[in-house]
C-alpha positions in Angstrom: 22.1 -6.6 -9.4 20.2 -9.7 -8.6 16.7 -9.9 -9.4 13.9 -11.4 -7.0 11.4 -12.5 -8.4 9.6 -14.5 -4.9 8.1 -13.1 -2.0 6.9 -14.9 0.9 3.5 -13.0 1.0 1.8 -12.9 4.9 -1.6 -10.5 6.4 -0.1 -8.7 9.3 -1.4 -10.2 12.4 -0.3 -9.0 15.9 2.2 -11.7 15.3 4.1 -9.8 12.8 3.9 -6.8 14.2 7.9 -6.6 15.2 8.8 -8.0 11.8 6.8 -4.5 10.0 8.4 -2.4 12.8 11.8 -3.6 11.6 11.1 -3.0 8.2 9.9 0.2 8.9 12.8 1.1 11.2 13.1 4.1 13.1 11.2 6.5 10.9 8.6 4.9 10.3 8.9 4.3 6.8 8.3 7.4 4.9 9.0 10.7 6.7 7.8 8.8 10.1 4.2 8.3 8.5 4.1 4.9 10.0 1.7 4.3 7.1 -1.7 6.8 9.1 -1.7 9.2 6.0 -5.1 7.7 4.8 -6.4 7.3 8.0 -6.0 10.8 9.4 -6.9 14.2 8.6 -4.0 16.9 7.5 -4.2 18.2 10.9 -4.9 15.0 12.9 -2.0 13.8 10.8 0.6 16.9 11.5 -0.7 17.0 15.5 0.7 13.1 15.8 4.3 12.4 16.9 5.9 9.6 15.1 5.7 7.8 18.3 1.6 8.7 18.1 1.3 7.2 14.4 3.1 4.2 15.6 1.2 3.5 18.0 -2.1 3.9 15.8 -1.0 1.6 13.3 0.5 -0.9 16.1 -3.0 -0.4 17.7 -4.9 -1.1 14.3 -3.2 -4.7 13.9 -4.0 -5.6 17.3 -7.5 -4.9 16.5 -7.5 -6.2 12.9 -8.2 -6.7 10.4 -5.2 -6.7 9.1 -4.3 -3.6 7.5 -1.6 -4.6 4.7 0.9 -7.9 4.2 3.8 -8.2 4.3 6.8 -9.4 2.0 9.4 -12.2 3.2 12.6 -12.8 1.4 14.6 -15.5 3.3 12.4 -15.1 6.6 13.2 -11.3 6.5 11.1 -8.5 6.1 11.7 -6.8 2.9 8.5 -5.4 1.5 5.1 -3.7 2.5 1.9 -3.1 1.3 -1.0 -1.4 2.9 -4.8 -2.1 1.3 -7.9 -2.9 2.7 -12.0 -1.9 2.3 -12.1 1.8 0.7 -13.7 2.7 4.0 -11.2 2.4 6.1 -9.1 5.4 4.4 -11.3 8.2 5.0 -8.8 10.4 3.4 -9.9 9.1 -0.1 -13.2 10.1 0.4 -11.8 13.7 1.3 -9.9 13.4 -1.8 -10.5 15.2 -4.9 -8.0 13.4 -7.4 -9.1 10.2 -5.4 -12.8 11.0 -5.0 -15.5 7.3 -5.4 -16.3 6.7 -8.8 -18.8 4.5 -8.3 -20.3 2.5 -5.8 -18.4 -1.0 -6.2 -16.8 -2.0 -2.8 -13.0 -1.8 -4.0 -10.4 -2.1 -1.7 -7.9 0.5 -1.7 -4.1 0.0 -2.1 -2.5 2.7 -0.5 1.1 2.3 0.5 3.5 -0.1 -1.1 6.7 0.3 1.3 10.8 -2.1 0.0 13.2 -1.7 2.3 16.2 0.1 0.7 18.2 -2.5 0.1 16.1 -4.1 -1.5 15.2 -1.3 -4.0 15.4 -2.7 -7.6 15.6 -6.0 -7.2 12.3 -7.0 -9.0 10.0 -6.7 -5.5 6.9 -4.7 -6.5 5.3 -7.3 -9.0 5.3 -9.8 -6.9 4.6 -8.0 -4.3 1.1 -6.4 -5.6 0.4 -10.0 -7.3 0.6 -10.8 -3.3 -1.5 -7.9 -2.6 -4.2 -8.8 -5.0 -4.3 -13.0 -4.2 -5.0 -11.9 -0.4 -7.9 -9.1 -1.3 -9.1 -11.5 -3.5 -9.2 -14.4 -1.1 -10.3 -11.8 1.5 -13.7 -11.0 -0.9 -13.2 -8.2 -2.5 -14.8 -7.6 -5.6 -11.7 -5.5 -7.0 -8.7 -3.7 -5.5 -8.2 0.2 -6.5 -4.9 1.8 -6.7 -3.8 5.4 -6.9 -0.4 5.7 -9.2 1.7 8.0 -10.0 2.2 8.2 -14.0 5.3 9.0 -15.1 8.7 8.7 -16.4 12.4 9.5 -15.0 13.8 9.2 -11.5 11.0 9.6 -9.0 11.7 9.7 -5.5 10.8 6.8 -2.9 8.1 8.9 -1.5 6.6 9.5 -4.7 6.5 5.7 -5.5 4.7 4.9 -2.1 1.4 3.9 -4.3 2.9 2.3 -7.2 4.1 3.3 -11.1 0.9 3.0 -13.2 3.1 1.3 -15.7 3.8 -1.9 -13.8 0.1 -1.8 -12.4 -1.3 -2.0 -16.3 1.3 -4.7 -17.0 -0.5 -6.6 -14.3 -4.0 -6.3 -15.5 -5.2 -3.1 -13.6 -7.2 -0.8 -15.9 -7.3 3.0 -15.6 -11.3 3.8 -14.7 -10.9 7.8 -13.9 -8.1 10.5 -13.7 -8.8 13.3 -11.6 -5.4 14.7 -11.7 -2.3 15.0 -15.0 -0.2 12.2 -13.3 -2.4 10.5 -10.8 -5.3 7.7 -12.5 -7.5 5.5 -10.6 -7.0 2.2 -11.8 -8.4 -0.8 -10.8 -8.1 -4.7 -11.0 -11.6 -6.5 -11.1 -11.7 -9.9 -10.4 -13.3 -12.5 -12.3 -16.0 -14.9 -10.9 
């Protein structure tokens, strides 16, 4: 197996939008979620077609800001990750294992998407060192994540917002856990 340890990290800007729509392929990602879990209800979520969340998602790049980056390997699209100002998710504030713990403005990183053939070849550190460096260059005061926290052979779907594991080995801090396998943790930046 070779290991990456590089990603070419980019905002996605209308420019970009065919390169994520590759990378996502034709469903979408995960389960054709075109990555609108966080931005919809359960029901405005399950009333969508794929073809509806698409265009959501196509609709909020045109409009900006950007709603996650993107991950280049050799001028291909490999990786994904979706973040941005808490308030754009209203599903976290719906959320009781995600509820606010405070009043900081953190941005929220929701979605971390590798294409499958690129599974396992070192991606997600470099790619959420990306994802901090362009919320942190963006303004935010901190970026909160939502991992799952445990061992053994999880499923893709499962891994969509990161191993808390690898986000402790890259300085974020557990601040609150609502749920057995689910913390909040979160990376404050230094001024």
């Amino acid at each position: 197996m070779q290991i990456v340890m590089d990603l070419h990290i980019v905002p996605v800007t209308p420019e970009r939008w065919d390169d994520l729509e590759r990378l996502f392929g034709p469903n979408g990602a995960f389960s054709n979620c075109w990555c609108t879990w966080y931005w919809l209800t359960g029901r405005e979520f399950q009333q969508r077609s794929p073809a509806e969340r698409r265009t959501l998602l196509h609709q909020r790049v045109v409009a900006g800001p950007p709603p996650g980056i993107l991950g280049y390997l050799d001028n291909e699209p490999v990786a994904w990750c979706a973040l941005g100002p808490r308030r754009f998710y209203p599903r976290l504030a719906r959320s009781r294992q995600r509820a606010a713990i405070d009043q900081t403005p953190v941005w929220s990183l929701v979605c971390l998407y590798i294409a499958r053939a690129y599974r396992g070849r070192g991606l997600l550190r470099p790619l959420l060192r990306g994802a901090l460096a362009y919320a942190q260059a963006a303004g935010a005061p901190a970026v909160e994540a939502y991992p799952i926290d445990r061992e053994g052979h999880l499923p893709p779907t499962q891994l969509c917002l990161g191993l808390a594991r690898v986000l402790r080995e890259l300085g974020f801090v557990e601040v609150a856990r609502q749920s057995p396998t689910r913390p909040i943790m979160r990376y404050t930046f230094v001024e």
